[in-house]
C-alpha positions as CSV (number, residue, x, y, z in Angstrom):
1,X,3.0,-1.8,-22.9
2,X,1.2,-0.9,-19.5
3,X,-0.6,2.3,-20.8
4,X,-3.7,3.0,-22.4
5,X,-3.9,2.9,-26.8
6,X,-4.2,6.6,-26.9
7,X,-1.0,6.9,-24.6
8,X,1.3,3.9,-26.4
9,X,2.8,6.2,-29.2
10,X,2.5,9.6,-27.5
11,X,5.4,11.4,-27.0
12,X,6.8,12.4,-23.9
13,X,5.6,15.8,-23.7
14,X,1.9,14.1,-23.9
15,X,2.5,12.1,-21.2
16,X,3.9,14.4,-18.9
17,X,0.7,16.9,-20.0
18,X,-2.1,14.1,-19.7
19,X,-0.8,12.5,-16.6
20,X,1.2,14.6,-14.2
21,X,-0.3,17.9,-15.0
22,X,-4.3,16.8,-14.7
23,X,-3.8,13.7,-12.1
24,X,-1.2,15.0,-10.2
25,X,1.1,17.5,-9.0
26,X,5.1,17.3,-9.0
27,X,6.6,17.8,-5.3
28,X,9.9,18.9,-4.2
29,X,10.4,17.9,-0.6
30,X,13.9,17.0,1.1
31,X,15.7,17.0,-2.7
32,X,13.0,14.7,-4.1
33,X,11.1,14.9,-7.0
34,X,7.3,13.6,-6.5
35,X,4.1,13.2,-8.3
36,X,1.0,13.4,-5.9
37,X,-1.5,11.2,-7.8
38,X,-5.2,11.8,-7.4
39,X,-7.5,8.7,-6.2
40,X,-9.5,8.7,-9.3
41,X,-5.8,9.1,-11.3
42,X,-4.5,6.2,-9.6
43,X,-7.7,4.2,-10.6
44,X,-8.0,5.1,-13.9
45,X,-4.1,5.1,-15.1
46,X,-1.5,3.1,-12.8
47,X,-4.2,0.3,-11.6
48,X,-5.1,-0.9,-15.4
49,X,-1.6,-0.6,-16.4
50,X,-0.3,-2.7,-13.7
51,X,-2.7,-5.6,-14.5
52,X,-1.9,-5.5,-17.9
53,X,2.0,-5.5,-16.9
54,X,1.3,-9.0,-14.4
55,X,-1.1,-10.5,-17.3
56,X,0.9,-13.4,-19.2
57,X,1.9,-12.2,-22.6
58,X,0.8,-15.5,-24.2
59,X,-2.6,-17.9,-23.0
60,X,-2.1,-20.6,-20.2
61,X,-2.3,-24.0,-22.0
């Protein structure tokens, strides 16, 4: 629901190619696993899908 139309019916492997591969970089630090996001990644992926997540899912009457 929160992504993009060309990324609602990929598959997993697509996501984890198109996002974490070209906007980020996967960490290991102190047994964690983390994505470094870009700026530009940030703006262009989590911010939209985050306003679409807090958007009501029906009009105000």
């Amino acid at each position: 629901m929160a992504l993009d139309a060309q990324y609602r019916n990929a598959r997993p492997k697509r996501l984890r190619f198109a996002i974490f591969t070209q906007f980020g970089r996967v960490v290991h630090h102190a047994r964690r696993q983390l994505v470094r996001l870009a700026t530009r990644a940030w703006e262009a992926v989590v911010v939209p899908g985050r306003r679409r997540l807090t958007a009501p899912a029906w009009p105000a009457p």
